[in-house]
N, C-alpha and C positions, 0 to 999 in steps of 0.2 A: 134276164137277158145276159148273154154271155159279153165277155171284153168284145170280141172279136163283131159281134152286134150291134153293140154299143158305140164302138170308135166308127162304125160304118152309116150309125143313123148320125153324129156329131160332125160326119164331116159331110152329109148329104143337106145338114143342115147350115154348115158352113158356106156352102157353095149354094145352096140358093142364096143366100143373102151377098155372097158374093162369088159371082161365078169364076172368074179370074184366079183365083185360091187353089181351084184346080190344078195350075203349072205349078203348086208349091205342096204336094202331097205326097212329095218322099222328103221333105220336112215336118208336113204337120201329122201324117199317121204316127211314127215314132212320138212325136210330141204329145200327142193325145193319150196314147199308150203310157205314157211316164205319168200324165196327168190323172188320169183314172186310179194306177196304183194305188195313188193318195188319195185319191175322190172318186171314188166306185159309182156314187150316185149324183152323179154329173148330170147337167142338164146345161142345153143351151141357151144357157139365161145371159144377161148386158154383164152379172161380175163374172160368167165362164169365158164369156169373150172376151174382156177386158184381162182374166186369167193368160188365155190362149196369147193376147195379143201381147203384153208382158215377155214372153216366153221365147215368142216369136222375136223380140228385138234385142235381145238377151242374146240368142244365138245369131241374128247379124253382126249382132258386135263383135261376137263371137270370133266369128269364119273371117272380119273383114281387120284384124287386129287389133280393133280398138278404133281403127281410121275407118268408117266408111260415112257416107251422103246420104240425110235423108229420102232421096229420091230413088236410090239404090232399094231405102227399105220400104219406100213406099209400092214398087213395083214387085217386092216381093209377099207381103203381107197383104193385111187386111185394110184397104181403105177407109171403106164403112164407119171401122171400127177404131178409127185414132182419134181418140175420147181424151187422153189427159191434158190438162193444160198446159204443159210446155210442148205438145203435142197443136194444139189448139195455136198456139203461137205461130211454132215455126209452119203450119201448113198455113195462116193465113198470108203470111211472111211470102211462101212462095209462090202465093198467086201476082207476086210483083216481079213484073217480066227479067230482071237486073237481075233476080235470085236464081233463077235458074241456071247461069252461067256462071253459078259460086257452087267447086265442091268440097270442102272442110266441115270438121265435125259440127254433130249436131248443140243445136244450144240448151242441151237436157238437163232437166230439172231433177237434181239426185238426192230421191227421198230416200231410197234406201239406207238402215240404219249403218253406222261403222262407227267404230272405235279403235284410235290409233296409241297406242302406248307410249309413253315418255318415260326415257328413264330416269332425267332426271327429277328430282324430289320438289317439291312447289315450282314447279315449273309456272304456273301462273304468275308467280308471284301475290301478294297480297289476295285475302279473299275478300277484301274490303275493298278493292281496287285502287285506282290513286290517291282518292279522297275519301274523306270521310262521307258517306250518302245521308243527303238528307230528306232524301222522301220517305214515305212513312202508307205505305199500302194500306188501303181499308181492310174491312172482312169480307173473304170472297174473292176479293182482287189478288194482283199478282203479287200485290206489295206485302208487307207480314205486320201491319195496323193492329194493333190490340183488336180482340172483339166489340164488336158494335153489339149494344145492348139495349133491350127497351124496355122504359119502367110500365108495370103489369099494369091493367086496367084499374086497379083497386087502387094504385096511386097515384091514380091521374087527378088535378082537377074536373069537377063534373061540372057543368053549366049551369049557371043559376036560372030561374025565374023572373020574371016582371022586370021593373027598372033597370038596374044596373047590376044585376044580377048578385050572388052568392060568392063573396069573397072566400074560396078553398086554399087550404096549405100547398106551398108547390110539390110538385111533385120530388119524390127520394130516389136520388141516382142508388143505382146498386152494383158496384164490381162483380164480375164473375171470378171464382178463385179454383180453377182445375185442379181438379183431385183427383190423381190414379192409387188405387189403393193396394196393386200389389205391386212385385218385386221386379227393379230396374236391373239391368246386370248390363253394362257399358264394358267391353272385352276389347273394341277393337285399338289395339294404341296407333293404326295406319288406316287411313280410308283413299278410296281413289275417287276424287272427285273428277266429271268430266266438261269438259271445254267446247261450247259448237264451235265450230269452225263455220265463219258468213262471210259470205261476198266469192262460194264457190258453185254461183251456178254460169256454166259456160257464156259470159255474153259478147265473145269474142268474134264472131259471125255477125252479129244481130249490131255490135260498133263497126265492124269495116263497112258494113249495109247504108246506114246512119250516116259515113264519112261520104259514101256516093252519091247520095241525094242532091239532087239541084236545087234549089230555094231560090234562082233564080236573082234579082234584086232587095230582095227582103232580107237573105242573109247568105254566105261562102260557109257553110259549114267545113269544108277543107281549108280555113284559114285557121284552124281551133288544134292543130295536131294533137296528137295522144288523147282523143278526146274516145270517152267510152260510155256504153249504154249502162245507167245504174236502176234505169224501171221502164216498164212496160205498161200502157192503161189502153183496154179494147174496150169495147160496148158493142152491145148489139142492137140495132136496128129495129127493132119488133114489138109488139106489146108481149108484155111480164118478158123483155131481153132482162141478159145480167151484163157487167162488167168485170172484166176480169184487169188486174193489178197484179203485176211479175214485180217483186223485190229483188234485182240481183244485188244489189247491197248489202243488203239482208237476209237471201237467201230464202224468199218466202213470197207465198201465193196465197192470193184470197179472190174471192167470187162475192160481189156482191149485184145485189137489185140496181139497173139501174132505172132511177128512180122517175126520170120523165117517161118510160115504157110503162110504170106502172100507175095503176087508179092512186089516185091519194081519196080517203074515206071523209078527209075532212077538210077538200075544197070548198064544199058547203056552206061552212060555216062560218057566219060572217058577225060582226061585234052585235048584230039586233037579233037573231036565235042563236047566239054562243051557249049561252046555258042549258037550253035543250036540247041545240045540235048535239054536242059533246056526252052528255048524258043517254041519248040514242043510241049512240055508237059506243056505249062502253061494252065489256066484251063480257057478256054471261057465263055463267057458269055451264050451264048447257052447251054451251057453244065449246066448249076445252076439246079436243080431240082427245083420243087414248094415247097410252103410251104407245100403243103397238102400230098406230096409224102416220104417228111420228116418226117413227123406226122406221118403219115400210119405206114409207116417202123418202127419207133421209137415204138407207140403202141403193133405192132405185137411184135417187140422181148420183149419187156418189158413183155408181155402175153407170151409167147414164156417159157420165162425163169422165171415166176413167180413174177417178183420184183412187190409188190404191191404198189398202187397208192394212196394207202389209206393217208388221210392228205397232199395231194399234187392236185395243179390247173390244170387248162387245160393247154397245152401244148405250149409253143409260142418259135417261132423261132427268136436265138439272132442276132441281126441283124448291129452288130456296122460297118462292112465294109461298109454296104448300106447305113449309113449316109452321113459315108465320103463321098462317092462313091456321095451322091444327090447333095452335096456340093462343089463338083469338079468340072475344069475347062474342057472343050471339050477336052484342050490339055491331059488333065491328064484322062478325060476317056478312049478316046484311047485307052492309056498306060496304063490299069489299072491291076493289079493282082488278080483274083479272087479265093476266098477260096474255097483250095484244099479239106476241111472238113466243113460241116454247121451243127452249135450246137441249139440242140432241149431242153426247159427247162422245167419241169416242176416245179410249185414253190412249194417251201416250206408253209405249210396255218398251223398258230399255235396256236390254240383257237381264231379261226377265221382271223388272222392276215396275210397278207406277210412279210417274211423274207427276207429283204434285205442286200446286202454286204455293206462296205463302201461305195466301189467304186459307188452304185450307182446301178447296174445290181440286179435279182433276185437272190436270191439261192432257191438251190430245185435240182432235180435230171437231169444231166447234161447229154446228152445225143450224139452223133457224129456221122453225116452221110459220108461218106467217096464218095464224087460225081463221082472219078472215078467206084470206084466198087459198089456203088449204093447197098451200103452195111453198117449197125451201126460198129465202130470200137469200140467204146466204152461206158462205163457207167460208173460215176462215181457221188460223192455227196451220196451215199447212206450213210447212218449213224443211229445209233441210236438216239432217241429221247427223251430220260428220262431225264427230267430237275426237279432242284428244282428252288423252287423261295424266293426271299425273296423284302422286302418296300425297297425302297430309295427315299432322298429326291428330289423331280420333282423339271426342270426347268420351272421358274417362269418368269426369267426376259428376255424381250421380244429385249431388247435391245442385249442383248447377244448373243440370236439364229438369232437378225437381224445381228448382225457381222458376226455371225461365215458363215452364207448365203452368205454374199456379196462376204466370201473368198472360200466360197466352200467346205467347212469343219469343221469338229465342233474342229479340233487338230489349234493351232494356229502356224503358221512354221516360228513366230519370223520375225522380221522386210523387209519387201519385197524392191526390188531397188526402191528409191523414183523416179528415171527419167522414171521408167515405165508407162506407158500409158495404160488405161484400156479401157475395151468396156462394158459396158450394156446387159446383158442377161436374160431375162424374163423368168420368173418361173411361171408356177401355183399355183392354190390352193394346200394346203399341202393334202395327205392322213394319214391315221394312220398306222404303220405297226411297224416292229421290224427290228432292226441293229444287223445284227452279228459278232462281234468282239472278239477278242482273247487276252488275256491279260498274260504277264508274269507272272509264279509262280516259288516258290523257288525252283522247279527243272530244269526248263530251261523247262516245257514241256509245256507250255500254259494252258489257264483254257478260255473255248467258253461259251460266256454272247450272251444273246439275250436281250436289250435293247431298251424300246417303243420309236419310232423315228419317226418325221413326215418326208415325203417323198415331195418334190416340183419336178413335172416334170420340166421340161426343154421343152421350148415353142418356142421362138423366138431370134436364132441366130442371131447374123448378119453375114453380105456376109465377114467382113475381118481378123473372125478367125472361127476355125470349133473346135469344142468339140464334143468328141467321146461319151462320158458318156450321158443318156439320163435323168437321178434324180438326186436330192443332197437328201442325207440323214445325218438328224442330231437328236441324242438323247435326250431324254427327263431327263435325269438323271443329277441334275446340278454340281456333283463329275467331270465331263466330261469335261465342260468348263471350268476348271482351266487351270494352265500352263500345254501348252504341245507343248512347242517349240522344232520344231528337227531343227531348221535353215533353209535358206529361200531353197523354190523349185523354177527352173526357168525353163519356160515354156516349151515345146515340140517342134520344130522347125518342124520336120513332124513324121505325123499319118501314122499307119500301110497301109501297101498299098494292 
């Protein structure tokens, strides 16, 4: 099929679905023409539309200088098709008769990525922030928690017999000690670490709205001046509704289940069949979807409901049970618990980079497939992306990133039990990527660094401890590897099941 074929079956198929789109076809043939360039094999699928409709609000901004009214772009574009959620906001917003006679910009949600330069040199100041932090992140989680580890099946005690059973030796913790075995080369003596920027999603429309309300005797909200919207909570009406929650504080949106639309599996169950109810309803292994049925799913609602993909990877299914799970004894497959929800990710890509957590896992937009109902329960991870950046001085000394490696972390958690016994854990080559961490500010509300970090997979276990985490990630910022003892962590005796 030639272009010229092709933009004519696209936009025939635009206008049945909405026919009104017609008075806007010496905007979108050029559009679609731009858009094939790139995408030859285009189809009118919910992310082409969601593409087109992108595209479309892009160039109202465009043509209207930056100033124009939702209702301006609503009568020039796609109805049908205003899928994202700050989209979802403002149009329920103006099914309230008041908004209509409001025209000032929209209160849009700007995911799109940017990075603003600073010339000056730590412009943040401290990467430790005002205080010293004393949280301490597990494996996995956001925080950079030494690895969680489980001592192997063979030193476990095993359960006696008869009476009072078979008095066993406790079981022996065992350190993991990361070992990369080839050559470090630390070059950079400047890194640019970057800064989000929160509390910049437009809520200056959605507070004058808030100031109008009547509440009648209950409350004058115009007695409150300067007062501004800092969250937003919808729900939907429906069985399997979701809830959506606007952080403008924060700068961040999530979607989640809301929870009285949905079946609960274990109203049932009541304290006289608790044991079998529970048991009934554990979740088989049969019953696991594919990865590729997760993906589909996740895809379509993400299209579905607009959240664009833009600056974010392909999509990979989190997999920490299934470690465990390869690493387990016959006895403990068995008896294994299978997750009730499997999390689809997609990563975070930031001038070309992945963003990684402490713990080790990606960040990016976090996805939940719910296996019973074969249904997304939720989304979350969405946020804003406006960062500044500024230089700090790179770690240089190789010895130092080799320590912080052996213990799994680049925080040091202060003297560990000397009688402890460690095992060897083989690491690969490092990649390049970014640490996302959060550091205390003098209001107790945190301040989000994205910090260049080389990443060492995790390669070869051995058989008699199991680590859930699959990376160490350690910064390249040498502010970082000063003291930052919270006191010792002592290992995990058992992993999630």
């Amino acid at each position: 099929m030639n272009t010229r074929s092709h933009i004519e079956q696209l936009l025939a198929e635009l206008y049945a679905a909405d026919p009104t789109l017609r008075e806007r076809e010496g905007v979108l043939r050029p559009l679609l023409q731009e858009l094939l360039a790139s995408k030859p094999d285009a189809v009118m699928d919910p992310a082409f539309r969601e593409l087109v409709r992108q595209r479309l609000l892009h160039r109202a901004r465009s043509a209207a200088g930056g100033q124009f009214s939702w209702s301006a772009f609503f009568n020039m574009s796609m109805n049908k098709y205003i899928y994202t959620v700050g989209g979802a906001v403002i149009a329920i917003l103006f099914a309230i008769p008041i908004l209509t006679s409001l025209t000032r910009p929209t209160a849009e949600l700007a995911f799109t990525p940017s990075i603003e330069k600073s010339s000056a040199e730590r412009a943040f100041g401290s990467l430790k922030g005002s205080t010293e932090s004393s949280y301490v992140g597990g494996r996995g989680g956001g925080g950079g928690g030494a690895p969680a580890i489980d001592v192997s099946a063979t030193s476990r005690p095993q359960s006696g017999g008869g009476g009072g059973g078979v008095t066993m030796p406790a079981p022996e913790y065992l350190m993991p000690k990361f070992v990369y075995g080839g050559d470090l080369e630390l070059t950079d003596a400047k890194v640019t670490v970057l800064r989000r920027t929160k509390g910049n999603l437009s809520q200056g429309a959605l507070s004058r709205l808030v100031g109008s309300f009547d509440l009648g005797s209950m409350l004058n909200l115009k007695s409150f001046p300067g007062m501004s919207v800092w969250s937003v909570s919808l729900a939907q009406d429906r069985e399997y509704g979701y809830s959506v929650f606007v952080d403008f504080a924060e700068g961040g949106v999530s979607v989640m289940q809301n929870w009285q639309k949905w079946p609960n599996p274990y109203a049932a169950c009541s304290a006289t069949n608790a044991p079998n109810c529970y048991e009934n309803l554990r979740i088989r292994q049969e019953q696991l979807p594919s990865d590729g049925e997760v993906i589909a799913a996740a895809d379509v609602f993400l299209a579905e409901h607009g959240i664009s993909r833009d600056g974010y990877g392909a999509p990979e299914i989190m997999k920490d049970w299934a470690i465990a799970y390869e690493r387990a004894s016959s006895t403990e497959r068995a008896n294994w618990y299978y997750p009730e929800q499997v999390m689809a990710v997609y990563p975070m890509v930031i001038d070309g980079l992945p963003v990684y957590e402490e713990g080790g896992q990606k960040a990016g937009i976090m996805v939940a497939y719910d296996v019973r109902a074969k249904r997304i329960t939720s989304v979350t991870g969405l946020m804003t992306r406006q960062y500044e950046s500024s230089s700090y001085e790179g770690q240089t000394d190789v010895a130092a990133v080799r320590a912080a490696l052996a213990r799994g972390s680049w925080r040091d958690y202060g003297q560990m039990d000397p009688n402890l016994r460690s095992a060897e854990v083989a690491v690969g080559a490092p990649q390049r990527g970014w640490m996302r961490t959060t550091i205390p500010d003098s209001i107790g509300m945190g301040t989000e660094l994205l910090v260049p970090a080389l990443v060492f997979p995790i390669e070869q276990v051995p058989s008699n401890i199991s680590i859930w985490q699959q990376s160490i990630v350690l910064p390249l910022a040498r502010e970082l590897y000063t003291s930052q003892s919270n006191g010792p962590v002592m290992p995990l005796i058992d992993g999630p099941r």
